[in-house]
N, C-alpha and C positions, 0 to 999 in steps of 0.2 A: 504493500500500500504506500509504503512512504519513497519509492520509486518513482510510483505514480505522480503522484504529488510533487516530486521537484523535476521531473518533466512535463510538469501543466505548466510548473510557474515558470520554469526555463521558455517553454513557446510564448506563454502569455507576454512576460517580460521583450521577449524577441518582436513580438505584434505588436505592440505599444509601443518601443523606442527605445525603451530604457536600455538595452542592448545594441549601441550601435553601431553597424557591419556597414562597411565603405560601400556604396550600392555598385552597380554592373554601370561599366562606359560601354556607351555605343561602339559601331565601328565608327562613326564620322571621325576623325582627327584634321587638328588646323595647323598649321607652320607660319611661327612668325622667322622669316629669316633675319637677322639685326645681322649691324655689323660688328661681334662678335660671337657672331655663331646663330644654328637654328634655334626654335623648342617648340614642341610638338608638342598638343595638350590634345586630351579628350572630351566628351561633356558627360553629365548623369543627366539623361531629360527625364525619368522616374522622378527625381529631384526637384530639379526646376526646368520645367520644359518652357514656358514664356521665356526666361532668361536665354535658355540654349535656344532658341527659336530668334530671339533679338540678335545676339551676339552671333548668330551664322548667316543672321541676314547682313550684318554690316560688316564680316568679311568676305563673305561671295559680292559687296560693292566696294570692296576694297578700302573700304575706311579704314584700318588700321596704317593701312600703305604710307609713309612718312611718317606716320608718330611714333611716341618715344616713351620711354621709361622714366616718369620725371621722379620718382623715388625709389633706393637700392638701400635699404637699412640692413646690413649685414644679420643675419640668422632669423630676422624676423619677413618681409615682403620687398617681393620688386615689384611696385605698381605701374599697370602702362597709363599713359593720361588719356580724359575724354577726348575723344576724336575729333569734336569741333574744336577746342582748342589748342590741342597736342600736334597735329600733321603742320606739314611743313608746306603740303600742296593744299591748294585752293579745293574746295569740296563744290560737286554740285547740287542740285536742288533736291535729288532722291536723294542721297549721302547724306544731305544737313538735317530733313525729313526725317532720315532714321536714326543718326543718333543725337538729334534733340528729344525725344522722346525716351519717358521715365518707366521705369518697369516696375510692377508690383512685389515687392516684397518675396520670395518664395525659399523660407525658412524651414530647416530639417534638424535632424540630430547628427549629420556629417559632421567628424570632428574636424577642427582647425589644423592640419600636419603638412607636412612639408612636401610640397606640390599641388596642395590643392589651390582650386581657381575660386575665385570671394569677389564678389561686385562690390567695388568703391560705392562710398553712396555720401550725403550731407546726414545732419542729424535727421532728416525724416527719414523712415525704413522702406520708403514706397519712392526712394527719389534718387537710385541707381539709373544711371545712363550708360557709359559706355566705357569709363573707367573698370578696371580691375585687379586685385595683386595677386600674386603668384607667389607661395607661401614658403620662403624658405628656412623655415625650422617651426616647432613643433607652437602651436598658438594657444592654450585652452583660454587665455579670457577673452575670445572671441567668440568661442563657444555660447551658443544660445544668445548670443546677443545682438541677433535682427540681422545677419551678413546670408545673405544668399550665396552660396557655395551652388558649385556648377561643373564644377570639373575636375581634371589632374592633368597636371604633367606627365608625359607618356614618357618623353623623350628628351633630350637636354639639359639634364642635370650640369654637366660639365660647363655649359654657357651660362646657368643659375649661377654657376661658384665662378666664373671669369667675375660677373658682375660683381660678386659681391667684394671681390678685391679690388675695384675701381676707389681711388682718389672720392671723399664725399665731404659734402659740407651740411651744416644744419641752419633749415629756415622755418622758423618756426618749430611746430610738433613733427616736421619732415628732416628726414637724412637723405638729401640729395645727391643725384652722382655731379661732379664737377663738369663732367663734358656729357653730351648727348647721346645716348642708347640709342640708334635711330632703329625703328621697325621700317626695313628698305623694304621688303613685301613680306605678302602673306596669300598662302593659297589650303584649299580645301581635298580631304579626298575620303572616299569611303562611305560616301553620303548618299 
């Protein structure tokens, strides 16, 4: 009987969250190629499917294409910047359309560790756009606290750790890198 009983609560536990297993990535993968190197990331859209939905529409328009990484805070995030203000090239009227536009909130029990993809957002939880960090070591007070998680790094660890040995300065609550990360393209495949 008592078998029984901590395999009820073990599934039940599992059903609810309280157990939380990193969910299944799609096949889709993205490549930002920068100029230090690729990284390939996957999405969870069991997770947050609006989010992965947003963010594969505005790289199949190539919005990320000239933007950059404007924070590298060693062991904690490389964030890339929103797209209307981070590219270097002029955006057109679909591109600005899409990532001016705010995405709902879409919160799990995914833990904060190192690779995973987190929507930048302002103090409202509903006001992610097209910012994101890329998690380079393990986060828990992020945990549960309103970041939509979306993905992982598949591939590119080695261009994560180039970054985080870049020259940085601080402004503000930010650890910036000194020169520009530039994301030269980015292309899709698997989708």
């Amino acid at each position: 009987m008592k078998i029984i009983c901590w395999v009820c609560l073990v599934f039940v536990l599992t059903k609810v969250g309280a157990l939380s297993e990193e969910p299944q990535l799609s096949s889709a993968r993205v490549v930002f190629q920068t100029n230090y190197g690729d990284i390939e990331f996957g999405f969870f859209p069991s997770v947050a499917p609006k989010t992965v939905d947003h963010i594969f529409k505005l790289v199949r328009l190539g919005c990320y294409n000239t933007n950059h990484f404007f924070r590298v805070d060693r062991g904690f995030v490389a964030q890339v910047a929103d797209v209307a203000g981070g590219r270097s090239a002029p955006m057109n009227e679909e591109q600005r359309r899409e990532a001016e536009k705010t995405i709902v909130g879409e919160f799990s029990n995914v833990k904060h560790v190192r690779g995973i993809l987190s929507m930048g957002r302002y103090s409202d939880p509903d006001s992610a756009q097209s910012s994101f960090s890329m998690l380079l070591g393990d986060a828990p007070h992020l945990d549960r606290q309103q970041y939509t998680i979306f993905g992982k790094v598949t591939k590119g660890d080695e261009t994560l750790r180039k970054l985080e040995e870049l020259p940085t300065r601080r402004e503000g609550i930010f650890v910036m890198p000194k020169e520009r990360i530039t994301i030269l393209s980015s292309y899709y495949y698997g989708y």
